[in-house]
N, C-alpha and C positions, 0 to 999 in steps of 0.2 A: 288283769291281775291287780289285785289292791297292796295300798302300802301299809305297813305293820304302822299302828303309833306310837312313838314313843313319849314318853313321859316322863322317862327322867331330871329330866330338865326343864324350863319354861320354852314353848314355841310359840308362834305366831298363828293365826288363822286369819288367812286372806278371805276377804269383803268381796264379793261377785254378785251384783244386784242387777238378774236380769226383769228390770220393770221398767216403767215409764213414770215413777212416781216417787220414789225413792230420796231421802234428804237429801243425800249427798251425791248419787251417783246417778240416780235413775233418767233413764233418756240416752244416755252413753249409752248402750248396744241393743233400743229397743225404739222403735220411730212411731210409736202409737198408743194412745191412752183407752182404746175401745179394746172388746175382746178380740178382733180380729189383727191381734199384734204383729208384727215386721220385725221378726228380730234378727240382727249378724249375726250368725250362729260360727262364724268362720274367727270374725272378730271375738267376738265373746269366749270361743274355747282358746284362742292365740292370747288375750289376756289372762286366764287362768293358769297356764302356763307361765306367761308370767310370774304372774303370782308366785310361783313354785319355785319358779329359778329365781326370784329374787328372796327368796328364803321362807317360804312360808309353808308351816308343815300342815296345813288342812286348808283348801280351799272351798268354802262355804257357799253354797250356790242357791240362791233364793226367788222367788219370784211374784213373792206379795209383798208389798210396804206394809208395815205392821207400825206405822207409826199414824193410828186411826186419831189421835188430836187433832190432826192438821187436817183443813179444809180441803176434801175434796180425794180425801182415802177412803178408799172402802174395801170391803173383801173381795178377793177373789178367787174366783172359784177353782174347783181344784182341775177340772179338764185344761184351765186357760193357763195352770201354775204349770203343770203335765208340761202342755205347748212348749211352755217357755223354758224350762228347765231341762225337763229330759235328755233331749238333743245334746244339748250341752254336758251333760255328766257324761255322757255316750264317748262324745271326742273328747272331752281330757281323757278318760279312762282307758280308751282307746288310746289315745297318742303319745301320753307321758308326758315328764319332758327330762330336757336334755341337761343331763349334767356328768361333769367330767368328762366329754365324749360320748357318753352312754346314755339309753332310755331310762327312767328310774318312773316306777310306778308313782298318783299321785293320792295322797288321803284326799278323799271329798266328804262334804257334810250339804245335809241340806236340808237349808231353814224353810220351814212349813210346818202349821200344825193341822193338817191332815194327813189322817194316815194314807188314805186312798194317794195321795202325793209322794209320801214318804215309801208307800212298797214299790210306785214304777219310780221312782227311784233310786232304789235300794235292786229293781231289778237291771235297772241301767248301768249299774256300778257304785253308786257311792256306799261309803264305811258310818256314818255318821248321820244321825238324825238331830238337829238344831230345833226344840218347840219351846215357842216364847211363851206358851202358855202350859207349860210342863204338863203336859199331858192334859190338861180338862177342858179343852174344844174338843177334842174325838176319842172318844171313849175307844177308841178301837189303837190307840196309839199305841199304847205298853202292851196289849197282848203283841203287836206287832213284834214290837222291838225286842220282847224275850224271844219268840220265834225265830227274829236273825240271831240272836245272841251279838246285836251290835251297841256301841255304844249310844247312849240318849243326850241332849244339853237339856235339861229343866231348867228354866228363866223365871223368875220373878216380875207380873206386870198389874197393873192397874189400868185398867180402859177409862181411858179419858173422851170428854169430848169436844170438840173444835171451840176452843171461846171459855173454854171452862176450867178453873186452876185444878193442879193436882190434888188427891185428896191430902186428907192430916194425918200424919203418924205421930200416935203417943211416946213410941221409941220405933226406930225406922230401923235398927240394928236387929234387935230382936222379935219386932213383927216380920219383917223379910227372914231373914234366916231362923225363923221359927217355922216358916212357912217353907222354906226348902228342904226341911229337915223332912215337915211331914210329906211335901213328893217325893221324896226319896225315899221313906219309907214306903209308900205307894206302891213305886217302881217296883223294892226290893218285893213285896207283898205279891207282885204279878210277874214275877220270875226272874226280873232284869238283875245282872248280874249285882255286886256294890258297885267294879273295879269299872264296870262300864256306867254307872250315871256321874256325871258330868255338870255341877252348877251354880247356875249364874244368878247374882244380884237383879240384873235387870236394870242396869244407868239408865235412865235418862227416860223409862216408860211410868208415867204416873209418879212422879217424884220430884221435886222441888230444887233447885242448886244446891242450897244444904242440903239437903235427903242427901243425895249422891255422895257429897264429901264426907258424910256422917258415916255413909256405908263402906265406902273408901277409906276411911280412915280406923273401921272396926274388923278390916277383911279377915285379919286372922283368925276372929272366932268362927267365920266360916269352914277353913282351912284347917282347923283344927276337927271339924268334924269326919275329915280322912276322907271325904269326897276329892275328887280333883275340882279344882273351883278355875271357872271362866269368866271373864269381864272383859265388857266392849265399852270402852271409853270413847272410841276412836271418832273426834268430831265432831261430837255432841255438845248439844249449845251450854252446860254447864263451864264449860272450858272457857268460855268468854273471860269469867273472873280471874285465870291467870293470860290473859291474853290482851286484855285490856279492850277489847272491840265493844262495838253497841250488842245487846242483847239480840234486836231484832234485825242485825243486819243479813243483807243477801251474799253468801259466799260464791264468790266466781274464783279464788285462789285460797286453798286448802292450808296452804304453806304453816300458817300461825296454826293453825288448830292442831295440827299431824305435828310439828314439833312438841305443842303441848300434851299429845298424845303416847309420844316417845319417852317424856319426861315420866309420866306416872304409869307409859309401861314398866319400867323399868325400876321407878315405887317400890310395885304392885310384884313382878317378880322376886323382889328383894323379901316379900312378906307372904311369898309362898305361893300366890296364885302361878298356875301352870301352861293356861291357854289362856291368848291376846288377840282378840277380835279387832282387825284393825284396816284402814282402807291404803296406807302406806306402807308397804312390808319392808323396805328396805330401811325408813329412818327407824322402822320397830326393831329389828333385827340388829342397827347398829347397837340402838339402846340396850336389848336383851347382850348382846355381846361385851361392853362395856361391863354392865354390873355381872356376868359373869369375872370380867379380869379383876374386878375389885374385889371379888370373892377371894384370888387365889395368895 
């Protein structure tokens, strides 16, 4: 059984990165960088779960690094995304989890832009389709997604490559959300409902430390276009400048960044966004929780 989303309010989207490559998480519950992957399929679904009970109302289940800058990502294919994912939407979907005493169904979303990705997992369970390339890797995405009549994230990206700066924006405000405007219209164009597209700036892909704080600080024009708007901050090297760390340092403790994360969730809720991509759900949920009480 799937769970209904609600939207009234700002929630959380738990981070589930089953790959071997991944900035932050990858290598956690996958022991191999070939295709013939090992993943704890036992571990992997008991943290999503997690995720759930520690407050997060979508857990996001992905199985390619899509952060192609960095040395030594590349794509993958969708049989080996299948592998890696499927399984896993299967048992949270399956299992729930427990709150109150009781089972409660779980939202899943899952990042991929393939469709052939996105239908076996849409037929395993999950509610949610996550593409960082709003639809224009697989032309087959949005017939898809009118089909389930489910909801879409369209992201904002720039393909970079390893070694090479982000490119230039004239205005970074209005060339991104000029640009989500028009996948959105897209969407609507190929049946997808309004109430189901979903979207995202794109922090921290093809974009510069200011870029991000630029976008971050104009969210509300986005918000104002009556889409439900998404942003994933969480742990991205832009966050350095309130944090005070080297730029190129190696994270082995999250701690400084997931707080800085909490802080501008909580921004960012204040200014209307509705869903928070995040790898901490518990310090996001305090956050989100807080500026609810200042609200009242």
């Amino acid at each position: 059984m799937s769970a209904k989303l609600n939207l009234t309010r700002p929630v959380i989207m738990g981070v589930l990165n089953v790959t071997p490559d991944s900035f932050s998480d990858g290598g956690r519950f996958i022991s191999s960088r070939t295709e013939n992957t090992d993943v704890d399929y036992s571990a992997t679904i008991q943290h999503a779960r997690e995720l759930a009970a520690d407050g997060a109302a979508i857990v996001d289940v992905g199985g390619e690094a899509t952060s192609f800058h960095r040395p030594g990502i590349v794509p993958v294919e969708p049989s080996v995304q299948i592998q890696r994912v499927v399984p896993v939407i299967a048992g949270v979907r399956r299992q729930g989890v427990m709150d109150n005493n009781s089972y409660r169904p779980v939202t899943i979303s899952v990042d991929t832009r393939s469709a052939k990705v996105a239908r076996a997992a849409l037929d395993a369970g999950a509610d949610i389709i996550n593409d960082v390339s709003a639809g224009t890797h697989d032309q087959e995405m949005f017939p898809l997604t009118a089909a389930h009549s489910c909801p879409i994230v369209l992201m904002h990206s720039r393909m970079e490559q390893p070694g090479q700066p982000p490119g230039v924006y004239q205005d970074v405000c209005a060339e991104v959300f000029g640009y989500l405007r028009h996948r959105a219209g897209a969407a609507e164009a190929a049946g997808i409902a309004r109430e189901n597209i979903f979207l995202d700036p794109g922090i921290g892909f093809g974009k510069t430390a200011a870029d991000n704080w630029k976008l971050l600080s104009g969210i509300t024009q986005l918000v104002r276009t009556g889409y439900s708007v998404l942003v994933g901050v969480s742990r991205k090297r832009f966050l350095t400048d309130l944090c005070g760390e080297a730029h190129e340092s190696q994270q082995s403790d999250w701690s400084t960044r997931d707080q800085a994360t909490a802080i501008v969730t909580a921004l960012l809720a204040s200014q209307g966004v509705l869903i928070h991509r995040v790898h901490n759900v518990k310090l996001a949920v305090q956050a989100l929780t807080a500026a609810e009480l200042l609200k009242t």
